[in-house]
Each structure stands twice: as structure tokens, then as C-alpha cells.
C-alpha positions as a Markdown table, in Angstrom:
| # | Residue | x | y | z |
|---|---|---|---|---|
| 1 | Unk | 138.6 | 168.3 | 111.4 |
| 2 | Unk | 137.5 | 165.4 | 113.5 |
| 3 | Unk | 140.3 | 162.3 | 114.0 |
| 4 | Unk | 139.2 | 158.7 | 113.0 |
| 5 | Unk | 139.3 | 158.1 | 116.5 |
| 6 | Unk | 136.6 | 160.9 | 117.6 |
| 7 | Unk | 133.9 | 160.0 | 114.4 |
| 8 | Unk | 131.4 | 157.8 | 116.1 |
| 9 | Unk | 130.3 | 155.1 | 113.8 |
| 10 | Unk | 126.6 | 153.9 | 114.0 |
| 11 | Unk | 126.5 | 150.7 | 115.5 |
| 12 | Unk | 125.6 | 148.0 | 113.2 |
| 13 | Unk | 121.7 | 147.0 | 113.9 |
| 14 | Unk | 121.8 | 144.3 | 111.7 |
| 15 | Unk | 122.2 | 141.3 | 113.8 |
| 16 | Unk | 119.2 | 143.0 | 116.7 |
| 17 | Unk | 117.2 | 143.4 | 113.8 |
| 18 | Unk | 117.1 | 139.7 | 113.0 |
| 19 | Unk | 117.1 | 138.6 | 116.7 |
| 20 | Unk | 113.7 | 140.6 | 116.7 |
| 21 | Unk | 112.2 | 139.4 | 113.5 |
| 22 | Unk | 113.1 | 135.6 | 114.6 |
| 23 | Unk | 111.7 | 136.2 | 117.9 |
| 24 | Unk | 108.6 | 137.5 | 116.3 |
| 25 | Unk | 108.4 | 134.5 | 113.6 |
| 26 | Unk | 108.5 | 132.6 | 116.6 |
| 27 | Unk | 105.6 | 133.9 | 118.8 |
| 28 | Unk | 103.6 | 133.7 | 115.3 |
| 29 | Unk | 104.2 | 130.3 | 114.9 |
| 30 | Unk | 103.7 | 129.6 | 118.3 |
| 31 | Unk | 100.3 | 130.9 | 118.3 |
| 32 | Unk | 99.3 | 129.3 | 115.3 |
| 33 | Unk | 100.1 | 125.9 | 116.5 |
| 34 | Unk | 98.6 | 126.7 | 119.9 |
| 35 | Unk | 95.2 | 128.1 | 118.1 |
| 36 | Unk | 95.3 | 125.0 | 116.0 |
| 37 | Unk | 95.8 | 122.4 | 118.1 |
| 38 | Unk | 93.0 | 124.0 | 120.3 |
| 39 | Unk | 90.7 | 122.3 | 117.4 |
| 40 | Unk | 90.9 | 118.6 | 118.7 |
| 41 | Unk | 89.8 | 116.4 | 115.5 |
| 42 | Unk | 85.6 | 115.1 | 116.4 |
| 43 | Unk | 85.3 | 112.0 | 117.3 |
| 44 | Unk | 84.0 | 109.3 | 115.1 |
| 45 | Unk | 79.9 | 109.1 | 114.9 |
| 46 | Unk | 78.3 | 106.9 | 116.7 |
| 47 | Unk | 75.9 | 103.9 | 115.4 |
| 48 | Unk | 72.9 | 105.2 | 114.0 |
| 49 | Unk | 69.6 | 103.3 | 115.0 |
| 50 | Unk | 69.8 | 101.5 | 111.8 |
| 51 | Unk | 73.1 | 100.1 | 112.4 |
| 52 | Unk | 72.8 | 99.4 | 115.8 |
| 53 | Unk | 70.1 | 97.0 | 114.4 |
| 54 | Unk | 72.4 | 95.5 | 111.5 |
| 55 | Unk | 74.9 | 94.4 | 113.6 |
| 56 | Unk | 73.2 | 91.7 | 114.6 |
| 57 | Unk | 73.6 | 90.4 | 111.0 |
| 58 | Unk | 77.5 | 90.4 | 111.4 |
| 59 | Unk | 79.4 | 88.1 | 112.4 |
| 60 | Unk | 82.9 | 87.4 | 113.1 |
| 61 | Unk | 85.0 | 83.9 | 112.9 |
| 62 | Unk | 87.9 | 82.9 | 112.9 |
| 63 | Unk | 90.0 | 85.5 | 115.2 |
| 64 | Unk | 93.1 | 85.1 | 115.9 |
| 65 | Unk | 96.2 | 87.1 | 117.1 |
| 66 | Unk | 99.8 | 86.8 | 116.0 |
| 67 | Unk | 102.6 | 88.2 | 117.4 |
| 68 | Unk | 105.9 | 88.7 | 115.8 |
| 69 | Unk | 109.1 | 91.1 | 115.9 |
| 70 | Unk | 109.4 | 93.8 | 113.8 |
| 71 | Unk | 112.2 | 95.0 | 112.0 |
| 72 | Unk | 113.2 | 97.5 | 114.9 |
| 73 | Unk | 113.1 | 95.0 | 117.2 |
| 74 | Unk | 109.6 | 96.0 | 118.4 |
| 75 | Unk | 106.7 | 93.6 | 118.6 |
| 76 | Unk | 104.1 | 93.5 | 116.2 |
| 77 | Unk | 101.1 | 91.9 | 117.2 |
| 78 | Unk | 98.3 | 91.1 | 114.1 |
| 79 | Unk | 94.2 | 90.1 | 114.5 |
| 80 | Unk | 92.8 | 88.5 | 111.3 |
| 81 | Unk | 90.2 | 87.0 | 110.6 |
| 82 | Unk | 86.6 | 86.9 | 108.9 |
| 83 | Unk | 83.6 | 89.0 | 108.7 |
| 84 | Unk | 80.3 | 88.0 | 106.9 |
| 85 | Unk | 77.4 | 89.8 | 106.4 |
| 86 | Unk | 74.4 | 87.5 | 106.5 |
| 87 | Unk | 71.8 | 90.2 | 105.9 |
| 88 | Unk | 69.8 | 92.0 | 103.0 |
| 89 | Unk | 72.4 | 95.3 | 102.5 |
| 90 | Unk | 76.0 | 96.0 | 100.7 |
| 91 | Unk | 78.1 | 97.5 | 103.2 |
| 92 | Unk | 80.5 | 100.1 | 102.1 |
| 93 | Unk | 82.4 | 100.2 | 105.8 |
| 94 | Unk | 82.7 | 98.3 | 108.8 |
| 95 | Unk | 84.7 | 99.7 | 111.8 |
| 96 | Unk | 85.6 | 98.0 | 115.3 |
| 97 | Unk | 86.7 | 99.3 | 118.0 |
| 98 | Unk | 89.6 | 97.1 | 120.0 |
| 99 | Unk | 90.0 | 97.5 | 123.6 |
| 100 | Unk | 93.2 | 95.9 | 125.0 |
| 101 | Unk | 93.7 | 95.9 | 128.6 |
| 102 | Unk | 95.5 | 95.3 | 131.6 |
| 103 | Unk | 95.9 | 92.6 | 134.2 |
| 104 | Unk | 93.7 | 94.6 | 136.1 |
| 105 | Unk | 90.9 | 94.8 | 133.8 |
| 106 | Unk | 91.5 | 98.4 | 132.8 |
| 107 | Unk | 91.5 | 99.6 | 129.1 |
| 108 | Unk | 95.5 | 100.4 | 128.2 |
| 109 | Unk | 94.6 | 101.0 | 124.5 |
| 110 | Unk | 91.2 | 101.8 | 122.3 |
| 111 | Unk | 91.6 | 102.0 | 118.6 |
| 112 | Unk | 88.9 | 102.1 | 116.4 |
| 113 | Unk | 89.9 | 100.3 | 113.3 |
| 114 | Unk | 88.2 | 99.4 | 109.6 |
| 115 | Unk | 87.9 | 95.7 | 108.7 |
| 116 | Unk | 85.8 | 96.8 | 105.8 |
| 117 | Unk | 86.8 | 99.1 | 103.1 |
| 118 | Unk | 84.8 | 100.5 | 99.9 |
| 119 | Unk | 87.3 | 99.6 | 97.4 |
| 120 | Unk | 86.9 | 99.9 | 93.6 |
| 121 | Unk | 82.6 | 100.2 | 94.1 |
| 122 | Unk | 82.8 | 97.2 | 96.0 |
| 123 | Unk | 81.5 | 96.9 | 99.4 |
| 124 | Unk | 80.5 | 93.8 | 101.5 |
| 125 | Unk | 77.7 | 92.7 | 99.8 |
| 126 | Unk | 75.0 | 90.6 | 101.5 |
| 127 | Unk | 75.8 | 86.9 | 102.2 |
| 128 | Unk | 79.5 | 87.8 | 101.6 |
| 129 | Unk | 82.3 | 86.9 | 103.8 |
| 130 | Unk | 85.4 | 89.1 | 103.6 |
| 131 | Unk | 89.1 | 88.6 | 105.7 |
| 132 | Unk | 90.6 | 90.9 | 107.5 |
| 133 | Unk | 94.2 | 91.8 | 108.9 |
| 134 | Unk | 94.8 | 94.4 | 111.6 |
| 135 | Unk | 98.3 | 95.0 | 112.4 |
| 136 | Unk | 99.3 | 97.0 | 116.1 |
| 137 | Unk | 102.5 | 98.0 | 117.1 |
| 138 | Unk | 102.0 | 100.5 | 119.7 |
| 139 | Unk | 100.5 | 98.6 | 122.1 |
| 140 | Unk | 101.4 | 99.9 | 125.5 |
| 141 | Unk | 103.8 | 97.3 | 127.6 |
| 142 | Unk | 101.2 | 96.9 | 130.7 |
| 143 | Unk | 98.9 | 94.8 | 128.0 |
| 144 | Unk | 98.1 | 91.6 | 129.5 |
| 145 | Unk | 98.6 | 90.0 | 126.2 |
| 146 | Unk | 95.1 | 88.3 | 125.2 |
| 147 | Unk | 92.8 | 89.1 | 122.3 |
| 148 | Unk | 91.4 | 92.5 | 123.0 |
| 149 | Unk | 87.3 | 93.2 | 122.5 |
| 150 | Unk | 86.3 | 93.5 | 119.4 |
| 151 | Unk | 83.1 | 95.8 | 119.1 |
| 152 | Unk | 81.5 | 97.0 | 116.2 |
| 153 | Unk | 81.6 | 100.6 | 116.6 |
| 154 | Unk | 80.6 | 101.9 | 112.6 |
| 155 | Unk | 79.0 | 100.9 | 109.8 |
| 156 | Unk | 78.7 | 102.4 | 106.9 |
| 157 | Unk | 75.5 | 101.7 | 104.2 |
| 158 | Unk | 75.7 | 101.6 | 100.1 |
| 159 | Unk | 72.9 | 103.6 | 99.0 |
């Protein structure tokens, strides 16, 4: 009969086992994200050809820009002010893009923003003049501090 010495145990495959099922949950996930992230969200549509021709009837007053520190000792900078519709349709959105730029003249940061929202069946009806606040607080450091462009860049029609 065999001494405890000379009985070869099987070695424990426990721990390789979950190395190997780790490592393969990782190269799952991996791919996933990879795959997933392949599918960049579409940008925003473009004006149609009847909203290219209504923004003439839109007008903005009283811009200003605000800038204050936030609580984590960031800088918040805020644009309000006023947008009136001074032709025949209810709006249900209204979207601007804001370019901010350099000292140079190049664009450091384009957001496209709403300043009108549909909110409880209510859109901005015709004639109607409606404030807005936009608040930014990632605006890159090379930003040569002025009011950025403000271009209408959606509009959205109640039907």
C-alpha cells in the first residue's frame, strides 16, 4: 500500500478555472463596448426648408452672459435671455447652436442647446415672447471669454 507521501493529489483547478472564466467575461465585455460604441449617436437634423424660412420670424433680445463660481470651485458661465416668435405658428422646440471661441477666432466649443421646450401642450405660440437660461460649465480654458454665436440650428412645428 502506497505512503501518503507517494499518493499524488490532483491539483486544485479551482482558482485557473476562474482566472479563465474572468478573462473570458472580460473579452465579452470588451467587445460589446467596442461594438457599441462603434454606433456613434446621428447628429441632430438639420433645418428643413420650412424652418430655414421661419427663422426669420425669431428673434432674440436681451442676451446676456453671467459668470459665476460654482460650488467646486469651477466657473459657471449662464446666457439668458428672450425669444419671441413674431410669426403665424406655435412652436413646440427651438434649438441654438453656441459656438465659443478662441482668441484666434477658432471654435473651442459647439453645443447645440434648446431655449424652447414643449412643456405641458404648450409651445411658443405666435406673438409670444418666452426667457431663457443656458447654463455652461465645461467650457474649455482657451475661451476668449465673450458671448459665443448664437445660431438657430432646430425648430420644431406644433401640428
Amino acid at each position: 500500500m502506497p505512503t501518503l507521501a507517494q499518493v499524488k493529489r490532483p491539483a486544485n483547478l479551482l482558482p485557473l478555472v476562474i482566472v479563465v472564466v474572468l478573462a473570458a467575461i472580460c473579452g465579452l465585455a470588451t467587445w460589446y463596448f467596442l461594438i457599441r460604441g462603434a454606433s456613434q449617436p446621428q447628429p441632430p437634423n438639420p433645418l428643413t426648408a420650412e424652418a430655414k424660412a421661419y427663422v426669420r420670424n425669431l428673434g432674440l433680445a436681451d442676451v446676456e452672459m453671467k459668470a459665476k463660481e460654482n460650488a467646486l470651485g469651477g466657473t459657471l458661465v449662464e446666457i439668458t435671455g428672450k425669444i419671441t416668435n413674431k410669426g403665424t405658428q406655435t412652436l413646440r422646440t427651438v434649438e441654438i447652436n453656441c459656438v465659443f471661441y478662441d482668441p484666434y477666432g477658432q471654435a473651442v466649443l459647439r453645443e447645440r442647446v434648446p431655449i424652447v421646450r414643449w412643456r405641458g401642450g404648450a409651445g411658443l405660440k405666435a406673438g409670444e415672447t418666452r426667457g431663457f437660461r443656458l447654463p455652461f460649465d465645461s467650457i474649455p480654458t482657451g475661451w476668449n471669454q465673450t458671448l459665443p454665436q448664437l445660431v438657430i440650428a432646430g425648430i420644431e412645428f406644433e401640428r
